[in-house]
KOLLODO-856717 format. One record per residue (C-alpha): residue in one letter; x, y, z. Coordinates in Angstrom, 1 decimal, padded with zeros to 4 digits. Example, Ala and Ser with C-alpha at 12.3 -4.5 7.8 and 13.67 -1.06 7.14 Angstrom:
2
<node resn="a" px="012.3" py="-004.5" pz="007.8"/>
<node resn="s" px="013.7" py="-001.1" pz="007.1"/>
REM end
This chain:
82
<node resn="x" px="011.8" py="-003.0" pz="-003.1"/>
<node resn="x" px="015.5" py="-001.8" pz="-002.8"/>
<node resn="x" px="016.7" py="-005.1" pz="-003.9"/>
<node resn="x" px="014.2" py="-005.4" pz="-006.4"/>
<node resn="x" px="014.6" py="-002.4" pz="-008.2"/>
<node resn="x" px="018.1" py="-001.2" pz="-008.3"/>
<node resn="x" px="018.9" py="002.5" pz="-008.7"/>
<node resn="x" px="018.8" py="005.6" pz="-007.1"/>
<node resn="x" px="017.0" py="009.1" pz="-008.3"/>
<node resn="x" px="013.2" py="009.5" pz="-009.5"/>
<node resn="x" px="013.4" py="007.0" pz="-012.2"/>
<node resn="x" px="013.6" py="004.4" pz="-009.6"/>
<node resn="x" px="011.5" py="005.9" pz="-007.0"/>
<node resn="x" px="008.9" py="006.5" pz="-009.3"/>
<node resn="x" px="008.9" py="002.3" pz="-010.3"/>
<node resn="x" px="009.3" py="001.7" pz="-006.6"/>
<node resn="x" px="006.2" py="003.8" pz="-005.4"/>
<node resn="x" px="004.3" py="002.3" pz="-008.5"/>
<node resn="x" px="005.0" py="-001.1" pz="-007.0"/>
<node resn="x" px="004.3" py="-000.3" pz="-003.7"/>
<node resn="x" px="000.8" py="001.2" pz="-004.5"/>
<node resn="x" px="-000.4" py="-001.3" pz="-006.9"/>
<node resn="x" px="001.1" py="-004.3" pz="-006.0"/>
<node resn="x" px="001.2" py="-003.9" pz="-001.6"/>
<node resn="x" px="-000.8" py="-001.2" pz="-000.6"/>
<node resn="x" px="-004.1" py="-003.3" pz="-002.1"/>
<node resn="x" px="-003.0" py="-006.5" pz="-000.7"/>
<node resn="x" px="-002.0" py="-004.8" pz="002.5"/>
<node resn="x" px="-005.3" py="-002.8" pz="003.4"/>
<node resn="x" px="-007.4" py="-006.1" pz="002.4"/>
<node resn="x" px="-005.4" py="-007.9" pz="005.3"/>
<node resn="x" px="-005.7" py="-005.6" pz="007.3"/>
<node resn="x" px="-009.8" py="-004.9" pz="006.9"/>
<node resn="x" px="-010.5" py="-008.2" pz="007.1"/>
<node resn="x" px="-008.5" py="-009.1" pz="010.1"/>
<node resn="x" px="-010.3" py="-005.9" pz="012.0"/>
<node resn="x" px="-014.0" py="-007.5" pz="010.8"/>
<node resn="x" px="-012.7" py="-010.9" pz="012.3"/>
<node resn="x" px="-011.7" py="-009.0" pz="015.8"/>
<node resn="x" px="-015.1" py="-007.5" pz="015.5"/>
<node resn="x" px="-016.9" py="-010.8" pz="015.4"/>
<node resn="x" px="-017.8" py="-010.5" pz="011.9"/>
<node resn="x" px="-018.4" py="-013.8" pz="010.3"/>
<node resn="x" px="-016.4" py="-014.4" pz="006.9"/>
<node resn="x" px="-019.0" py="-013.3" pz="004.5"/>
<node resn="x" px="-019.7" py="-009.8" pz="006.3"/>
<node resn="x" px="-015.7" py="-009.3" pz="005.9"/>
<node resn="x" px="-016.0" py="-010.0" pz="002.6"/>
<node resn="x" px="-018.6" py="-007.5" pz="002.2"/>
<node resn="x" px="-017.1" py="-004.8" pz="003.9"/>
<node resn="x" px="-013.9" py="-005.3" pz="001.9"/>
<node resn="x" px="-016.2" py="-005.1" pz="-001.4"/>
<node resn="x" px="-017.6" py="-002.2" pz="-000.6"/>
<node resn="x" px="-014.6" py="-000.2" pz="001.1"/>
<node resn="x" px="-011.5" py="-001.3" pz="-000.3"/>
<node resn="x" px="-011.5" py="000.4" pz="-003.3"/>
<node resn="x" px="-012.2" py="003.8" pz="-001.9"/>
<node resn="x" px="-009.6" py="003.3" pz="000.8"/>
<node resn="x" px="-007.3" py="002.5" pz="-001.1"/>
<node resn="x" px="-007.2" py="005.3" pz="-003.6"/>
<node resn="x" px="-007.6" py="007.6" pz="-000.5"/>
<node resn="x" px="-004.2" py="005.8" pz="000.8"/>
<node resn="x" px="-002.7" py="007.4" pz="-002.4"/>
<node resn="x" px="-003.4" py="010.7" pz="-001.8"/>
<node resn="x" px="-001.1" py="010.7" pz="001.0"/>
<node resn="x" px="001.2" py="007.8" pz="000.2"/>
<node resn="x" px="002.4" py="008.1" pz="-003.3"/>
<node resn="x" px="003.9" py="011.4" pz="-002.6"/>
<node resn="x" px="005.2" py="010.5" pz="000.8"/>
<node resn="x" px="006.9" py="006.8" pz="-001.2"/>
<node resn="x" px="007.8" py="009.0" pz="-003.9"/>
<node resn="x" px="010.4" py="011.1" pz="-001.9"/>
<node resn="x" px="011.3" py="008.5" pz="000.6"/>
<node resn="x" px="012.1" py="006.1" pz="-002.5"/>
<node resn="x" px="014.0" py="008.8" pz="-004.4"/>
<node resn="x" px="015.6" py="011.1" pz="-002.0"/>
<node resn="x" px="016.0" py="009.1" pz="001.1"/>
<node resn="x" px="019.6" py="006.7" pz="001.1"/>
<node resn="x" px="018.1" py="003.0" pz="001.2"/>
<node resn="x" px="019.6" py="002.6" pz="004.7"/>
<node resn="x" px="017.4" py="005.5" pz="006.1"/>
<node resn="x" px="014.2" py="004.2" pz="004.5"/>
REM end
């Protein structure tokens, strides 16, 4: 994201954590769940129905912890550090 969105301050954390949670915490979580189901033994559709009905709550859970934490690493922490 560093490279991506040049900067330092809360301006560019704040676009940083907005990219982070919109764009990779969604994709992220998905992989995640569905390679945990396949571990399980789940076939593909049961994966695909526990991601249905569980992604959106955990992921909107995941920013009640993360978009604070991203917003001050992003904006207060040197890039190197991150």
């Amino acid at each position: 994201l560093n490279t991506a969105v040049t900067g330092t301050g809360l301006r560019a954390g704040l676009v940083r954590t907005a990219i982070d949670q919109t764009v990779f915490a969604p994709v992220l979580t998905s992989v995640v769940f569905a390679l945990l189901g396949l571990i399980e033994g789940k076939t593909p559709m049961q994966v695909y129905k526990l991601l249905r009905g569980t992604l959106k709550t955990a992921v909107v859970s995941g920013w009640k912890l993360w978009v604070p934490a991203n917003l001050i690493n992003f904006s207060f922490v040197p890039p190197p550090l991150q």
